[in-house]
N, C-alpha and C positions, 0 to 999 in steps of 0.2 A: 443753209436755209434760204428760200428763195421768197423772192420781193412780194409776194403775195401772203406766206405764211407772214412776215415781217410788221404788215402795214394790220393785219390781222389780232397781232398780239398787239401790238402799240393803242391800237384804237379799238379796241374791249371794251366795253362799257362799263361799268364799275360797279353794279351790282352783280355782272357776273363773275368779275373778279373775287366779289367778296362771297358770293356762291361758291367758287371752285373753292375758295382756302377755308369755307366752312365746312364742305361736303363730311370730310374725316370726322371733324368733331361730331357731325349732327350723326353719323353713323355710330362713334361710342354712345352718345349719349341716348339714340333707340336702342342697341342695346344691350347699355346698363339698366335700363326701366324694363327690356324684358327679362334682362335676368332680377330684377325686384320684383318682378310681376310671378315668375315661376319659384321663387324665396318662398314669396307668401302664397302663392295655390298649395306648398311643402306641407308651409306649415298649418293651413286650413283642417287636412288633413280626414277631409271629407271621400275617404277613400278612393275609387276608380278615379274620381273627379278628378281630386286632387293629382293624382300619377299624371293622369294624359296631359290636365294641364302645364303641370311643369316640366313635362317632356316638352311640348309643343310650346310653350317659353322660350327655353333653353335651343329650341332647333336658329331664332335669328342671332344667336350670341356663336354659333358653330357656322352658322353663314356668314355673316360678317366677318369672324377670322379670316374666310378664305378671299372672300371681296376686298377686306379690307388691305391684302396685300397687295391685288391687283390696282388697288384705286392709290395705292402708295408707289407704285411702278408708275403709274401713269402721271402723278401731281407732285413727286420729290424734288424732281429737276425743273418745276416747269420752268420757262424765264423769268413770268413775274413773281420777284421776291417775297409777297405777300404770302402769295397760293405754295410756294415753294415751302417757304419757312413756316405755316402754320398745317401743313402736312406731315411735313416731319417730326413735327413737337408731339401734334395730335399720333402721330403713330408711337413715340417714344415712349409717352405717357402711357397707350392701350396696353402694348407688347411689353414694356418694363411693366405697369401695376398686375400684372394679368401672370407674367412671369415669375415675379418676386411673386405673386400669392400662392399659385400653384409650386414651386419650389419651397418656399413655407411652409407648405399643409404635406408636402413630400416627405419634407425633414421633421414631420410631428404627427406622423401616420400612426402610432400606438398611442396616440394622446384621443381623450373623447370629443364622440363629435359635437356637443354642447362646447367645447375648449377652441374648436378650430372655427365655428361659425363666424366669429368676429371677423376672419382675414377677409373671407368673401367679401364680406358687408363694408370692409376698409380699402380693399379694392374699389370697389363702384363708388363710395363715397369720394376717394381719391380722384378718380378719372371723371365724374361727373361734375366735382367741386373744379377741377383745372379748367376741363372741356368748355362750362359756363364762363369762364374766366375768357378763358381765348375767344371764343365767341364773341365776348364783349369788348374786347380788343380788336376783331377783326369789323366789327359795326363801327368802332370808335378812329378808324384806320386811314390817315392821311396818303389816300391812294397817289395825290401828285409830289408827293416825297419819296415812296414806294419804288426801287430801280426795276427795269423791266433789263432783262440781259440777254443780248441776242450773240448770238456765236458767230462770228466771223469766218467768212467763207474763204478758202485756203487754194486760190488758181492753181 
């Protein structure tokens, strides 16, 4: 790493610090509200309406999967410890509740779908109840405790 990225990371300014290691979270938690938002267009049920809506809900919950891995390639190693570790969490949390639900409703496919509804809803509940948790950790976050780790350059 060279003396310019170095002086670069060290002297960030600390709301952007706490911007980069919220970015993840703030990305499940728009969209967990859209997929609550295309739940209830379901269940409105207000025919054509209801459909298109909850298609076009559900399209930033299939964008975000694919963002959300790029944006975990980009912020899992960063150096500062903050943005690193509340990257990873926030990905753990999306990819494990999102995982476990859909392998759940896998393994309970001849069950009705009035019986399965709950997983969804305890998914989002899960990642939105953590998500606000970390957020508030990362607002609450003694950035001059915080290690910044830079990699040592190998002559």
């Amino acid at each position: 790493m060279d003396q310019a990225n170095r002086e670069d990371i060290q002297f960030m300014s600390p709301s952007r610090i706490r911007f980069r290691a919220a970015l993840f979270h703030v990305g499940n938690l728009v969209c967990m509200l859209a997929a609550i938002g295309a739940g209830v267009a379901y269940f409105l049920d207000s025919g054509l309406l209801s459909t298109v809506l909850s298609v076009a809900l559900i399209l930033p919950t299939i964008l975000w999967f694919g963002a959300s891995m790029a944006l975990y390639s980009f912020f899992a190693e960063d150096p500062h410890s903050l943005v690193a570790r509340h990257t990873r969490r926030a990905g753990y949390q999306f990819y494990g509740a999102a995982g476990a639900g859909l392998m759940t409703i896998a393994f309970l496919q001849k069950v009705s779908m009035a019986y399965l509804l709950p997983i969804p809803a305890l998914v989002v509940g899960v990642i939105m109840v953590m998500g606000l948790r970390d957020l508030w950790e990362i607002w609450q976050a003694d950035l001059d405790s915080e290690a910044i780790s830079l990699e040592t350059e190998v002559a």
